[in-house]
Predicted model as a PDB file, atoms N, CA, C, CB and O in Angstrom, pLDDT in the B-factor column:
MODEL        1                                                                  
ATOM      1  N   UNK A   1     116.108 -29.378   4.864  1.00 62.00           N  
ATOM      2  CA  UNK A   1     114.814 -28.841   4.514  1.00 62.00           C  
ATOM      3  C   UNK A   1     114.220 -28.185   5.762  1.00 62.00           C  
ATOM      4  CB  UNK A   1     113.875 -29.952   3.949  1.00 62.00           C  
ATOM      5  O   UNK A   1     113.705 -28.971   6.558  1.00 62.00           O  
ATOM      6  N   UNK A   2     114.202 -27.012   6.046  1.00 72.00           N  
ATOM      7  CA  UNK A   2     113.234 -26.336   6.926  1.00 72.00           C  
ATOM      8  C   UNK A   2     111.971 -26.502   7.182  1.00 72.00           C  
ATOM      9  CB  UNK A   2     113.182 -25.359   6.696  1.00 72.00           C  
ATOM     10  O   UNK A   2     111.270 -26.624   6.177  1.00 72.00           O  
ATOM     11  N   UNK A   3     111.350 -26.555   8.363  1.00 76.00           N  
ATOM     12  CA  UNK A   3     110.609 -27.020   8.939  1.00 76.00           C  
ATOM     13  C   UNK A   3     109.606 -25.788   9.167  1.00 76.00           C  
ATOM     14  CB  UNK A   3     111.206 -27.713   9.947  1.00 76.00           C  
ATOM     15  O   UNK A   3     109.835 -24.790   9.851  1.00 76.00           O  
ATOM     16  N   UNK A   4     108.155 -26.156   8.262  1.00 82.00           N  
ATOM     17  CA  UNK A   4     107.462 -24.443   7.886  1.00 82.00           C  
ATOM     18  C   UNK A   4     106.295 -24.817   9.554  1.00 82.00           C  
ATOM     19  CB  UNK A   4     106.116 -24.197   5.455  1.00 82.00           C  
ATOM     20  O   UNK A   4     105.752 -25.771  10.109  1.00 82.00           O  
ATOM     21  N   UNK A   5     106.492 -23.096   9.744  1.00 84.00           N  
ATOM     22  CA  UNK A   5     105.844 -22.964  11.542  1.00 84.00           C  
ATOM     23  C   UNK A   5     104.658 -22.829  10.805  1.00 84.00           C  
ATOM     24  CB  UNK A   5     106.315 -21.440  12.922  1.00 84.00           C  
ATOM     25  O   UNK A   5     104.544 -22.620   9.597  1.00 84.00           O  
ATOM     26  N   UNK A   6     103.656 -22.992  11.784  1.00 79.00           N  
ATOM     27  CA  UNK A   6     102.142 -22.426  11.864  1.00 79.00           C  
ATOM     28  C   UNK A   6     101.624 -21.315  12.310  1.00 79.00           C  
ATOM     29  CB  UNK A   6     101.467 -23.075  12.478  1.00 79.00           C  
ATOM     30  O   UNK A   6     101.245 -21.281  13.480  1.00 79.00           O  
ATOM     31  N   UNK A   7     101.525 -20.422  11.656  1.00 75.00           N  
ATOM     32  CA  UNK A   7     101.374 -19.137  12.349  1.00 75.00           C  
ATOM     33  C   UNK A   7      99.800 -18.859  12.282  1.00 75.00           C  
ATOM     34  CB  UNK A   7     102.304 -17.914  11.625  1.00 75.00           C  
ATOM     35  O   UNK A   7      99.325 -19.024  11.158  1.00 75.00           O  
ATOM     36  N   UNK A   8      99.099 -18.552  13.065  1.00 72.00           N  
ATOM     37  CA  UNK A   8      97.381 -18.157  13.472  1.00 72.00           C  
ATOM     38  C   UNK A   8      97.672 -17.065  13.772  1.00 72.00           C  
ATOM     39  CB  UNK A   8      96.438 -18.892  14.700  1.00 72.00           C  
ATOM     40  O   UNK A   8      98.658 -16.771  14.447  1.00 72.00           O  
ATOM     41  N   UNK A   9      96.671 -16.117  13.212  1.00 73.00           N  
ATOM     42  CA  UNK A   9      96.231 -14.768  13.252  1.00 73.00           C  
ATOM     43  C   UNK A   9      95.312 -14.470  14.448  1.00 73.00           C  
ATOM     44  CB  UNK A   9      95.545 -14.448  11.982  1.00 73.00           C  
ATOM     45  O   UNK A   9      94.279 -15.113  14.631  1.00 73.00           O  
ATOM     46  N   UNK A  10      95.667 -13.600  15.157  1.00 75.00           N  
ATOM     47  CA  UNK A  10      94.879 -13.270  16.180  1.00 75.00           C  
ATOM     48  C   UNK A  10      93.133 -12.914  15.813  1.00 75.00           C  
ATOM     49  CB  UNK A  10      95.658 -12.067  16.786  1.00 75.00           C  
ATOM     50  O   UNK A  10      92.759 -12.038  15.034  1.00 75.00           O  
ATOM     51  N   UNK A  11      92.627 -13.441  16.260  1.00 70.00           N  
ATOM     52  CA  UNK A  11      90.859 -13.430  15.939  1.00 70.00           C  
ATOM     53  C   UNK A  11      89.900 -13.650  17.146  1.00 70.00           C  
ATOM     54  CB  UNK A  11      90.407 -14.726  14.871  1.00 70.00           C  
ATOM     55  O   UNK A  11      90.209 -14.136  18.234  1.00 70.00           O  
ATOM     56  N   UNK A  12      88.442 -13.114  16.670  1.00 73.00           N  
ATOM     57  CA  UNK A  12      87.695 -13.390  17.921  1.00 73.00           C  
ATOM     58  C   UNK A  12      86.612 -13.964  17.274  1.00 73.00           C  
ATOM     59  CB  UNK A  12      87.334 -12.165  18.905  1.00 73.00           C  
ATOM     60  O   UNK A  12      86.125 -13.250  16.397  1.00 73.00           O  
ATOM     61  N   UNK A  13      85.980 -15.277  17.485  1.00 78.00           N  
ATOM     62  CA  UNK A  13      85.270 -16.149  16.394  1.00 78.00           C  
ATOM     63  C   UNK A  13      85.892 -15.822  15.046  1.00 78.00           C  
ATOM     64  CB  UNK A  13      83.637 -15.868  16.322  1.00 78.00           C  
ATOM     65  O   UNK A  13      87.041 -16.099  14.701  1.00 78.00           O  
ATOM     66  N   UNK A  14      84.645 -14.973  14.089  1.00 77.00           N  
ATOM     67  CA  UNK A  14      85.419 -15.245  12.647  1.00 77.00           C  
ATOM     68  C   UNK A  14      85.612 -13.853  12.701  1.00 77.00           C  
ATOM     69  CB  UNK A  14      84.595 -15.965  11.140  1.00 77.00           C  
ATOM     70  O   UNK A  14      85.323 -13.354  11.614  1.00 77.00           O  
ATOM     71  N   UNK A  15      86.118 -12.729  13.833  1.00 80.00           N  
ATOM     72  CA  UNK A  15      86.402 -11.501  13.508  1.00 80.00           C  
ATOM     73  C   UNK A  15      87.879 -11.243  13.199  1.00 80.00           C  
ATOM     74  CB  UNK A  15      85.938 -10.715  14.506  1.00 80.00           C  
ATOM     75  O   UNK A  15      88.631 -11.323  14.170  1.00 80.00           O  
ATOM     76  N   UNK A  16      88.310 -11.009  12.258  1.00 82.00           N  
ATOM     77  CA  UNK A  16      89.789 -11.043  12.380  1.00 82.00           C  
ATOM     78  C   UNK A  16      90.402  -9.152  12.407  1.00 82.00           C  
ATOM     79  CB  UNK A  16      90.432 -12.106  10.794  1.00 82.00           C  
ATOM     80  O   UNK A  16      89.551  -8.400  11.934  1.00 82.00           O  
ATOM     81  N   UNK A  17      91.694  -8.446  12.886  1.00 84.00           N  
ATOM     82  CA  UNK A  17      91.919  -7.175  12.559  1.00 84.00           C  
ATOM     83  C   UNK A  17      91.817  -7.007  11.398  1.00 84.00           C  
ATOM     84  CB  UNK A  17      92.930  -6.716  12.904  1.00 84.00           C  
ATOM     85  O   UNK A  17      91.263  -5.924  11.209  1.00 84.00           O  
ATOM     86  N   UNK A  18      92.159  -7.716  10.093  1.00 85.00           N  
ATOM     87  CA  UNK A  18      91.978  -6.820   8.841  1.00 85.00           C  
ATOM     88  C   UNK A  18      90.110  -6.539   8.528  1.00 85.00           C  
ATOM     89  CB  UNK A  18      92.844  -7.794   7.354  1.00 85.00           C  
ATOM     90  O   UNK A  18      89.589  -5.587   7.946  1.00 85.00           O  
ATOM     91  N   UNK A  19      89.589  -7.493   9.024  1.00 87.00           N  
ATOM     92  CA  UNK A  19      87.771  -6.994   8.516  1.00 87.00           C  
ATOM     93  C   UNK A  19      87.273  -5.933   9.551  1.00 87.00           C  
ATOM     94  CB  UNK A  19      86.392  -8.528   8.647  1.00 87.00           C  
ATOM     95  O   UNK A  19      86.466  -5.083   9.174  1.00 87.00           O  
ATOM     96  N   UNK A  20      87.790  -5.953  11.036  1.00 87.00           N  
ATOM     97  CA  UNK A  20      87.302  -5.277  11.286  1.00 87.00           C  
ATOM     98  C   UNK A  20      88.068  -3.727  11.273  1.00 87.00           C  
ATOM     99  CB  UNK A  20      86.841  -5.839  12.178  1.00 87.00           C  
ATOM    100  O   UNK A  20      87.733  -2.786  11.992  1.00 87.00           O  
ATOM    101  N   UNK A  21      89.157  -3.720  10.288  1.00 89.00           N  
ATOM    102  CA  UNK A  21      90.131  -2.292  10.098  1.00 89.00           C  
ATOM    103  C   UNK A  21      89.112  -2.040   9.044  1.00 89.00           C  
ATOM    104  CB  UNK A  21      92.084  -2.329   9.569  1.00 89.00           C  
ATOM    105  O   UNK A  21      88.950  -0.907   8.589  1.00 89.00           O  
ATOM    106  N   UNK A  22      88.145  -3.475   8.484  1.00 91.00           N  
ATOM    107  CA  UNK A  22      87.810  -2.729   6.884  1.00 91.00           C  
ATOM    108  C   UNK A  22      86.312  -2.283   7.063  1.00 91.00           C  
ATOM    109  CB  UNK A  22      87.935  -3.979   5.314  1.00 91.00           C  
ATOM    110  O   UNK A  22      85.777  -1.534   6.246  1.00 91.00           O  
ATOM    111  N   UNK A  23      85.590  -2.830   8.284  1.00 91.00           N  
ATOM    112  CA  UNK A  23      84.062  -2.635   8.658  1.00 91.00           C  
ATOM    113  C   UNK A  23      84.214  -1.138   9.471  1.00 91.00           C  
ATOM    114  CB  UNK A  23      83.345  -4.090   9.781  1.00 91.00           C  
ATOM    115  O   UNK A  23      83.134  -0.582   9.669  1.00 91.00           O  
ATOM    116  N   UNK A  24      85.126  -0.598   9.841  1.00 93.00           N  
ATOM    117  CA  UNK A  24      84.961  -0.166  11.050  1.00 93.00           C  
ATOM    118  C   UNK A  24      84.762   1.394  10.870  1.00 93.00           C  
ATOM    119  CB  UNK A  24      86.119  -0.607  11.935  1.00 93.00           C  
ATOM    120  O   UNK A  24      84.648   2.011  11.929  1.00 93.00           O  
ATOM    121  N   UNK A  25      84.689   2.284   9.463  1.00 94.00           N  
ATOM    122  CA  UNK A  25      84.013   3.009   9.104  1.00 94.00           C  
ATOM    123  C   UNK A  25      82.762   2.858   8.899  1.00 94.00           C  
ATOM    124  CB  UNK A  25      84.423   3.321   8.424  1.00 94.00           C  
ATOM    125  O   UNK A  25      82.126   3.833   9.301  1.00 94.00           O  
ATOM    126  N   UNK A  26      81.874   1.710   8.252  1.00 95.00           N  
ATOM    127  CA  UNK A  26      80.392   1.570   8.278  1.00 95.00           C  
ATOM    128  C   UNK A  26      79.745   1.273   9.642  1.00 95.00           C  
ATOM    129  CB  UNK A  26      80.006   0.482   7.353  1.00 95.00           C  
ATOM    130  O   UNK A  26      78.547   1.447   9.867  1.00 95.00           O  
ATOM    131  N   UNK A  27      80.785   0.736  10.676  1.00 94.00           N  
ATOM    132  CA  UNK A  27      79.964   0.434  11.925  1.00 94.00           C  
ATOM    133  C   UNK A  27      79.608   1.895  12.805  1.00 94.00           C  
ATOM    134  CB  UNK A  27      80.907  -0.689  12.919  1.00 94.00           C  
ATOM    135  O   UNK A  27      78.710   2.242  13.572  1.00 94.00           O  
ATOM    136  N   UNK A  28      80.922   2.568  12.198  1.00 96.00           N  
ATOM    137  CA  UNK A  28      80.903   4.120  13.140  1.00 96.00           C  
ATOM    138  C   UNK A  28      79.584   4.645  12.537  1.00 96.00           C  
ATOM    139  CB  UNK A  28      82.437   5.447  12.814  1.00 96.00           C  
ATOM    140  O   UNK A  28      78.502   4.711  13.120  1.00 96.00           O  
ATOM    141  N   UNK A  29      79.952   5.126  10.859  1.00 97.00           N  
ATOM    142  CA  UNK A  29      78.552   5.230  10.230  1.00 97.00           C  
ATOM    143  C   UNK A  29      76.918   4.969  10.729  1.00 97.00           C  
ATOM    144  CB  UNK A  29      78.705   4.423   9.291  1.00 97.00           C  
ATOM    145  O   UNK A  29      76.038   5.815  10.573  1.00 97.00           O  
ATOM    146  N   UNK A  30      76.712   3.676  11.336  1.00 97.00           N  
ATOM    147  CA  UNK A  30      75.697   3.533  11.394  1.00 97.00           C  
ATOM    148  C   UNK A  30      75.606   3.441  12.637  1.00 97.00           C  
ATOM    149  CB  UNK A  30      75.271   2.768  10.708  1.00 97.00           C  
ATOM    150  O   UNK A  30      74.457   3.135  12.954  1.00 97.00           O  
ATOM    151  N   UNK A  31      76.385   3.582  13.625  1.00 96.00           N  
ATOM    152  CA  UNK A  31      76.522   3.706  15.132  1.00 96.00           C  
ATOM    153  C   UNK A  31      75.923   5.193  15.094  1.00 96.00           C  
ATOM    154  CB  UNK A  31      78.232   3.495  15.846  1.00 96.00           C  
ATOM    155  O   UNK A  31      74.856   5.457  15.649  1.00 96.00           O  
ATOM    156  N   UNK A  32      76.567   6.001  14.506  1.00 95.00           N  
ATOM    157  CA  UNK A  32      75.752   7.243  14.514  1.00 95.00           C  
ATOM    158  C   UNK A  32      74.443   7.894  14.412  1.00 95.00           C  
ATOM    159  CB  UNK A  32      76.073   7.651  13.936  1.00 95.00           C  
ATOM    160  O   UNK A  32      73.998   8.795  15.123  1.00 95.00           O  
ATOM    161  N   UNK A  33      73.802   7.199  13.246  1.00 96.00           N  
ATOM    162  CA  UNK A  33      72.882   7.636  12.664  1.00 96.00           C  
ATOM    163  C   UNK A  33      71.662   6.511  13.439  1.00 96.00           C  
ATOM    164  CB  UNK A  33      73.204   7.663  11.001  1.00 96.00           C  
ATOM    165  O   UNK A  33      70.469   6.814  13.457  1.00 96.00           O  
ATOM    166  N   UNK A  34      72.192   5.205  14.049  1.00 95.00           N  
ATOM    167  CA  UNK A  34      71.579   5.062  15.290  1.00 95.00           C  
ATOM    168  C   UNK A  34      71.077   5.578  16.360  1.00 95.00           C  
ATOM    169  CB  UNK A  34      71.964   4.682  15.642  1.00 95.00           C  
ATOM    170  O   UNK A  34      69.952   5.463  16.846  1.00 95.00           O  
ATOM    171  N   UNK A  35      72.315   6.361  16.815  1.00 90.00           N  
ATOM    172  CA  UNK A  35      72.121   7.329  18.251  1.00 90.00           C  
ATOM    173  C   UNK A  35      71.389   8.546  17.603  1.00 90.00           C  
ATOM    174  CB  UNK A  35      73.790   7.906  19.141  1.00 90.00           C  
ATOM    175  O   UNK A  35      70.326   8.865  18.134  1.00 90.00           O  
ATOM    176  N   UNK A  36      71.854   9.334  16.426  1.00 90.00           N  
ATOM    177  CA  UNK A  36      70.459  10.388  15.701  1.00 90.00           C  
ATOM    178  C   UNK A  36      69.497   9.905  16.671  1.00 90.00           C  
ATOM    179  CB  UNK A  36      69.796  10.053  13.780  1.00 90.00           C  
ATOM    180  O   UNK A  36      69.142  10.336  17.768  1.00 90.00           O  
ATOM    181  N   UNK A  37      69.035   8.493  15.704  1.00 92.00           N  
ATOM    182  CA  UNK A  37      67.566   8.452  15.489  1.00 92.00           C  
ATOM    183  C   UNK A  37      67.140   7.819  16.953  1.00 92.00           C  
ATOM    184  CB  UNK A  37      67.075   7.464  14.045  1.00 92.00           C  
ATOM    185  O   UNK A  37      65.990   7.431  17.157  1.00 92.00           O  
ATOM    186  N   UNK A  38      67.883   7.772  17.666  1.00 89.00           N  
ATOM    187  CA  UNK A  38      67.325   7.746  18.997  1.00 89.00           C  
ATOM    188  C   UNK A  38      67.239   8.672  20.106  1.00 89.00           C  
ATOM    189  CB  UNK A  38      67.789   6.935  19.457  1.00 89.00           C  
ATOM    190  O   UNK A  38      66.864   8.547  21.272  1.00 89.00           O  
ATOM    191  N   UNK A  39      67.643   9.537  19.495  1.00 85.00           N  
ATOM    192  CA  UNK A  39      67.558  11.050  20.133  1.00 85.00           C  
ATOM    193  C   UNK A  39      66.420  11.759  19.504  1.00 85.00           C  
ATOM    194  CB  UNK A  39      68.944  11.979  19.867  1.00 85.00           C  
ATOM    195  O   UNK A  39      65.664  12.484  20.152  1.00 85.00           O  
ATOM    196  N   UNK A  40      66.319  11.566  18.374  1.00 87.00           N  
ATOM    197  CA  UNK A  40      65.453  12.135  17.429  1.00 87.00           C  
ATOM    198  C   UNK A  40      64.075  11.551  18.020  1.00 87.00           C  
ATOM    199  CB  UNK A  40      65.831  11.716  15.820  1.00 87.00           C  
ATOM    200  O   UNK A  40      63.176  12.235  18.509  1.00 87.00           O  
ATOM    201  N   UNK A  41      64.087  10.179  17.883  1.00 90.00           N  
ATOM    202  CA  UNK A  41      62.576   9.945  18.550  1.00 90.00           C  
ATOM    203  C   UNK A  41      62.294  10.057  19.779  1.00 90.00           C  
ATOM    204  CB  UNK A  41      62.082   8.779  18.402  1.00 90.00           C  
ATOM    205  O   UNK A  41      61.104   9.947  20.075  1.00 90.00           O  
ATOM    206  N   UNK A  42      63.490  10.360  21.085  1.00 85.00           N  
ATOM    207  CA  UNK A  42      63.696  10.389  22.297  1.00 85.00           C  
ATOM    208  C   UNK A  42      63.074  11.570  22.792  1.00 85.00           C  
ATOM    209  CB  UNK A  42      64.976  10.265  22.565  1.00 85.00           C  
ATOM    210  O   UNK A  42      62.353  11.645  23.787  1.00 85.00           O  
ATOM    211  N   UNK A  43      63.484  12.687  21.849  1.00 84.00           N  
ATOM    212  CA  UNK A  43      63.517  14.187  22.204  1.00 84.00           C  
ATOM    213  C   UNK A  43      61.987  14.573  23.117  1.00 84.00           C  
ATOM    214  CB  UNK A  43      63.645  15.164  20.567  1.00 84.00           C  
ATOM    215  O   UNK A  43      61.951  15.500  23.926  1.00 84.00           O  
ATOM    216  N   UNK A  44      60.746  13.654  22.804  1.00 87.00           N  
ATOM    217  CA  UNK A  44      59.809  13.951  23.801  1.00 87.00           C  
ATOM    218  C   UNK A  44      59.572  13.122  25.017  1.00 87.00           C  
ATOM    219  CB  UNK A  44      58.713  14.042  23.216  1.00 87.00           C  
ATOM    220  O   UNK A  44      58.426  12.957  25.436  1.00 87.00           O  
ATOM    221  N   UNK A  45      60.482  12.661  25.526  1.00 86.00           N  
ATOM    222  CA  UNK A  45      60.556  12.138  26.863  1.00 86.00           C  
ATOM    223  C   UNK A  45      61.333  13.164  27.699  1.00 86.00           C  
ATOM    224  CB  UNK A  45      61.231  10.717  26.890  1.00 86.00           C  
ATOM    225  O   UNK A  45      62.454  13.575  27.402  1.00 86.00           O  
ATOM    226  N   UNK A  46      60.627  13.534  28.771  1.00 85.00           N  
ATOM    227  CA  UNK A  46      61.128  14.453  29.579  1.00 85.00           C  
ATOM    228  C   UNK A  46      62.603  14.119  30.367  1.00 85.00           C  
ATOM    229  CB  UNK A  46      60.036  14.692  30.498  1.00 85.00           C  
ATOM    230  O   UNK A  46      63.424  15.015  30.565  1.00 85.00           O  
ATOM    231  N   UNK A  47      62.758  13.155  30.656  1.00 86.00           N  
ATOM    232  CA  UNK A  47      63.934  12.612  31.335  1.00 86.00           C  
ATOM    233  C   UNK A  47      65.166  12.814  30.283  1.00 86.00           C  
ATOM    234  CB  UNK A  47      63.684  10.987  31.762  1.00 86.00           C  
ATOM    235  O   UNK A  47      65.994  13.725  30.259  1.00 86.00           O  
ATOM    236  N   UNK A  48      65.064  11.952  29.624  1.00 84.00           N  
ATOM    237  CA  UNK A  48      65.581  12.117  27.693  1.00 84.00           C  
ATOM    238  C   UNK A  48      66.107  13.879  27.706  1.00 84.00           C  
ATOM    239  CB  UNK A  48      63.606  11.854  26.108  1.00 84.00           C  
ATOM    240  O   UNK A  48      67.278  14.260  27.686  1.00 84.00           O  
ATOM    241  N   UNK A  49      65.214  14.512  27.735  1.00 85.00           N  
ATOM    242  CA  UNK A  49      65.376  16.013  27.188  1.00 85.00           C  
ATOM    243  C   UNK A  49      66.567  16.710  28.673  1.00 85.00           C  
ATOM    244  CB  UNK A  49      63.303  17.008  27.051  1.00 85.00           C  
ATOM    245  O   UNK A  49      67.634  17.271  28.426  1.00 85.00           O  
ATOM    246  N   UNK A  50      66.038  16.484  30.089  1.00 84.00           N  
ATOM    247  CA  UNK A  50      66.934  17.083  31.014  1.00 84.00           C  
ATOM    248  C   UNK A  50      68.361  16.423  31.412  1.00 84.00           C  
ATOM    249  CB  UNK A  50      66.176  17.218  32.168  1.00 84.00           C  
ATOM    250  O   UNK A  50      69.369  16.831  31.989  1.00 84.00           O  
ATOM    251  N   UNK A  51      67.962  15.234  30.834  1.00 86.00           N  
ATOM    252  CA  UNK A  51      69.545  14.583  31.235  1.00 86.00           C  
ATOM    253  C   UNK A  51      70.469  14.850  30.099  1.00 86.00           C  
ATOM    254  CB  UNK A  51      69.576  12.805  31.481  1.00 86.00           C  
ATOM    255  O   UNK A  51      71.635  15.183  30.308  1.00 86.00           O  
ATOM    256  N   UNK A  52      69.992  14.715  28.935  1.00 84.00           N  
ATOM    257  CA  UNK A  52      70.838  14.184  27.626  1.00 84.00           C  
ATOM    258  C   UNK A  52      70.483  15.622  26.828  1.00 84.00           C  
ATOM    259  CB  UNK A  52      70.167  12.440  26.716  1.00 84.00           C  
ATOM    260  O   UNK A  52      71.336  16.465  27.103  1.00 84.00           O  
ATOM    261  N   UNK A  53      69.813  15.946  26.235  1.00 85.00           N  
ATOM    262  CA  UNK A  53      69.751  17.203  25.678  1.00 85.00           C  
ATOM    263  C   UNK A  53      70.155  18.143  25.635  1.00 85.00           C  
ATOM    264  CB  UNK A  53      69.224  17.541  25.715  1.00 85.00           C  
ATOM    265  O   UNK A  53      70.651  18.812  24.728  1.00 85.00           O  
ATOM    266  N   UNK A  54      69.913  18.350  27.020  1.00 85.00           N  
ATOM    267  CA  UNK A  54      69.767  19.846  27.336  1.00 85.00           C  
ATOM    268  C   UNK A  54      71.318  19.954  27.749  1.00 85.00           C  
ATOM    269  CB  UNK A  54      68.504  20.317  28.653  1.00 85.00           C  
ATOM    270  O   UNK A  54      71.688  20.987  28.306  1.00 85.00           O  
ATOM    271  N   UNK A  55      72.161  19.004  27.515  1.00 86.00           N  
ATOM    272  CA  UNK A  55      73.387  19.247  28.079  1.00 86.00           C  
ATOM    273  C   UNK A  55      74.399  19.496  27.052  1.00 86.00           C  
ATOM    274  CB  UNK A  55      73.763  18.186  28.921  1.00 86.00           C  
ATOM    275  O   UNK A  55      75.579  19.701  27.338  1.00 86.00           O  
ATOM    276  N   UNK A  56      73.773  19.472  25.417  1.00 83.00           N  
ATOM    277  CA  UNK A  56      74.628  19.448  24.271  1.00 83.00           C  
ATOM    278  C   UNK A  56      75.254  20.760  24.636  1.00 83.00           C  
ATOM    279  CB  UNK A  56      73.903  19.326  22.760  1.00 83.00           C  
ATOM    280  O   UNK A  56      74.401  21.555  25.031  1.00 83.00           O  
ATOM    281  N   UNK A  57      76.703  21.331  24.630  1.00 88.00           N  
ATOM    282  CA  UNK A  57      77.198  22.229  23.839  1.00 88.00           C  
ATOM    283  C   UNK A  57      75.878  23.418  24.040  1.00 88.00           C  
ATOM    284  CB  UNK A  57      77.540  21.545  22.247  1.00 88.00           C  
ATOM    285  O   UNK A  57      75.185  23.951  24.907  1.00 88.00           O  
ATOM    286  N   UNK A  58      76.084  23.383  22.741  1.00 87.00           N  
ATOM    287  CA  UNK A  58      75.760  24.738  21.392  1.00 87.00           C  
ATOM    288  C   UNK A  58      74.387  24.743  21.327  1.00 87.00           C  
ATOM    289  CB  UNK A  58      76.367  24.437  19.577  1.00 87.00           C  
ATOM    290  O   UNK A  58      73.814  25.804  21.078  1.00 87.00           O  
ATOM    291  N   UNK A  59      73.744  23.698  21.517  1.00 83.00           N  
ATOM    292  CA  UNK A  59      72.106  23.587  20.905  1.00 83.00           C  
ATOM    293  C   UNK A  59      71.476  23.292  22.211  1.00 83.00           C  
ATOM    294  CB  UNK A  59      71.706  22.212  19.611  1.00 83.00           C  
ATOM    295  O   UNK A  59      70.249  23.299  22.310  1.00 83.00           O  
ATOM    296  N   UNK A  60      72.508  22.943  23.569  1.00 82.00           N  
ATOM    297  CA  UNK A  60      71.142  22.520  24.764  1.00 82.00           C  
ATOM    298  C   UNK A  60      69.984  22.986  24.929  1.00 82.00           C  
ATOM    299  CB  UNK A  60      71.358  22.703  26.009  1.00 82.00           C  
ATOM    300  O   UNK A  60      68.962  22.311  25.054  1.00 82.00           O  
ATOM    301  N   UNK A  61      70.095  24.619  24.947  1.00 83.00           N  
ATOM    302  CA  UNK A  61      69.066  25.403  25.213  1.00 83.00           C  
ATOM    303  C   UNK A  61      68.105  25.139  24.190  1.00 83.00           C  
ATOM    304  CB  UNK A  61      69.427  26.753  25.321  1.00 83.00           C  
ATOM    305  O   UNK A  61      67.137  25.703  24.699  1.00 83.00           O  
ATOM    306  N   UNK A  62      67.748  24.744  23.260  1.00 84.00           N  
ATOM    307  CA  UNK A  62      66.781  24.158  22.671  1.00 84.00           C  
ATOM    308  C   UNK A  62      65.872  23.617  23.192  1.00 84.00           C  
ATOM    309  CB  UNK A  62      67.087  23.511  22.059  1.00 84.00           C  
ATOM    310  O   UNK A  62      64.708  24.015  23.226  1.00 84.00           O  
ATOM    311  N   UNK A  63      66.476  22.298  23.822  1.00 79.00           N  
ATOM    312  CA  UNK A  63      65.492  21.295  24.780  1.00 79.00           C  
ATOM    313  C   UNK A  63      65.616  21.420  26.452  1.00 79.00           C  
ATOM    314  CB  UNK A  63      65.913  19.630  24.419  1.00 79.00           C  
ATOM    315  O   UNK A  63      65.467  20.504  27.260  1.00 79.00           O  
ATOM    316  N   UNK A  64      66.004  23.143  26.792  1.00 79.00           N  
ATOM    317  CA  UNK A  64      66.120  23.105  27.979  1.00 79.00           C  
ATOM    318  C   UNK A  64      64.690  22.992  28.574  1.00 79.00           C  
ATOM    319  CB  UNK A  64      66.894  24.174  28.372  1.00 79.00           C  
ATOM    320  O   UNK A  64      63.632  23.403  28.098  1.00 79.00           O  
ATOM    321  N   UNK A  65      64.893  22.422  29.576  1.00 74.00           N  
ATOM    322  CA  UNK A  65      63.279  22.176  30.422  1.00 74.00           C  
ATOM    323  C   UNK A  65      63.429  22.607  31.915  1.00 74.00           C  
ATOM    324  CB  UNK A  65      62.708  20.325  30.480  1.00 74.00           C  
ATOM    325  O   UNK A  65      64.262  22.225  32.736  1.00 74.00           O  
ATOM    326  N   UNK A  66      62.156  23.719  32.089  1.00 75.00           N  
ATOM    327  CA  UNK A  66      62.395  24.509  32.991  1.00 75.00           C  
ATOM    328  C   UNK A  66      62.305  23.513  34.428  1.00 75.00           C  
ATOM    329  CB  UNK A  66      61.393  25.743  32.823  1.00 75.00           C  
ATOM    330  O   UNK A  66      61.487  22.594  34.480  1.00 75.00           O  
ATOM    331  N   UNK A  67      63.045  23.751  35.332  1.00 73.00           N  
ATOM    332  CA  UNK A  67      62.875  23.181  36.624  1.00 73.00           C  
ATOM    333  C   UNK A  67      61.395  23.323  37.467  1.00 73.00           C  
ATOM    334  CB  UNK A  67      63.967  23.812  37.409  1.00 73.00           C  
ATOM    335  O   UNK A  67      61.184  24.456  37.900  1.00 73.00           O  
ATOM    336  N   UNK A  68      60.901  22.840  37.599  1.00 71.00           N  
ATOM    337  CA  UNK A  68      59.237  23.161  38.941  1.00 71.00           C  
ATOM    338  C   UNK A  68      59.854  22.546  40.676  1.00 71.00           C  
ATOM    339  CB  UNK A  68      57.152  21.512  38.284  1.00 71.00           C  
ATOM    340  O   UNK A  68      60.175  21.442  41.115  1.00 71.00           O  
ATOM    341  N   UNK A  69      59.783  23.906  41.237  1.00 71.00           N  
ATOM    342  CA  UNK A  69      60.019  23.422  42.817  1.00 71.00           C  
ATOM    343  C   UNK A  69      58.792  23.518  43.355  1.00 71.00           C  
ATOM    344  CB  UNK A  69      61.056  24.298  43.756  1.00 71.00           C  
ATOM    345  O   UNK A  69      58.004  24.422  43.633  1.00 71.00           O  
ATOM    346  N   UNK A  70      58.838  22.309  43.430  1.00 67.00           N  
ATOM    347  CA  UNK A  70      57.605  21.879  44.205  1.00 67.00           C  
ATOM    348  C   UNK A  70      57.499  21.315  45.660  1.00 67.00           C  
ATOM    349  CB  UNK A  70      57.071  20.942  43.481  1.00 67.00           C  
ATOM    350  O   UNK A  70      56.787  20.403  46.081  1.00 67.00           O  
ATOM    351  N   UNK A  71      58.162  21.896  46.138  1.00 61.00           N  
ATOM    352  CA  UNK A  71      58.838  21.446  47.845  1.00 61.00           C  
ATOM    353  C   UNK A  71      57.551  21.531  48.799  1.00 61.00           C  
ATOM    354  CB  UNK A  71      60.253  22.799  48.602  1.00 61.00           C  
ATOM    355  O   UNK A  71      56.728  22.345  48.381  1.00 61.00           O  
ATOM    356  N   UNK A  72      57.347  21.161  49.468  1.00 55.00           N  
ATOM    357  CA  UNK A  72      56.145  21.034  50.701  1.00 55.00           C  
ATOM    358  C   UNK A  72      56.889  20.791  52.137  1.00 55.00           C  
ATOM    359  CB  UNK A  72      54.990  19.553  50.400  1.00 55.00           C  
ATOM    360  O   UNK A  72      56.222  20.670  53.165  1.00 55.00           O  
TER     361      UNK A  72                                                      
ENDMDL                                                                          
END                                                                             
């Protein structure tokens, strides 16, 4: 009679690869529409707009913000 092994599935607490192969379109999903809406409400912070904005691609110039030299 063969002697049945114990085999454990690799996991991290109760995360195992098949839930997170099966979550991991809704997490992208809402990872996204996270960062949107934090850009979206971000867009009037000046720092926000010259670091992160203004550096998109295609649309920076939108939120480009003009430089002031103000040297003394």
């Amino acid at each position: 009679m063969p002697v049945s092994r114990i085999v454990t599935s690799p996991r991290f607490a109760f995360i195992t690869p098949e839930k997170l192969i099966k979550v991991a379109p809704h997490l992208a999903t809402w990872g996204a529409a996270a960062g949107s809406a934090v850009l979206l409400l971000g867009s009037d912070v000046p720092i926000i707009k010259k670091d992160i904005l203004s550096k998109i691609p295609v649309v920076g110039g939108y939120w480009a913000v003009a430089e002031s030299n103000n040297e003394e």
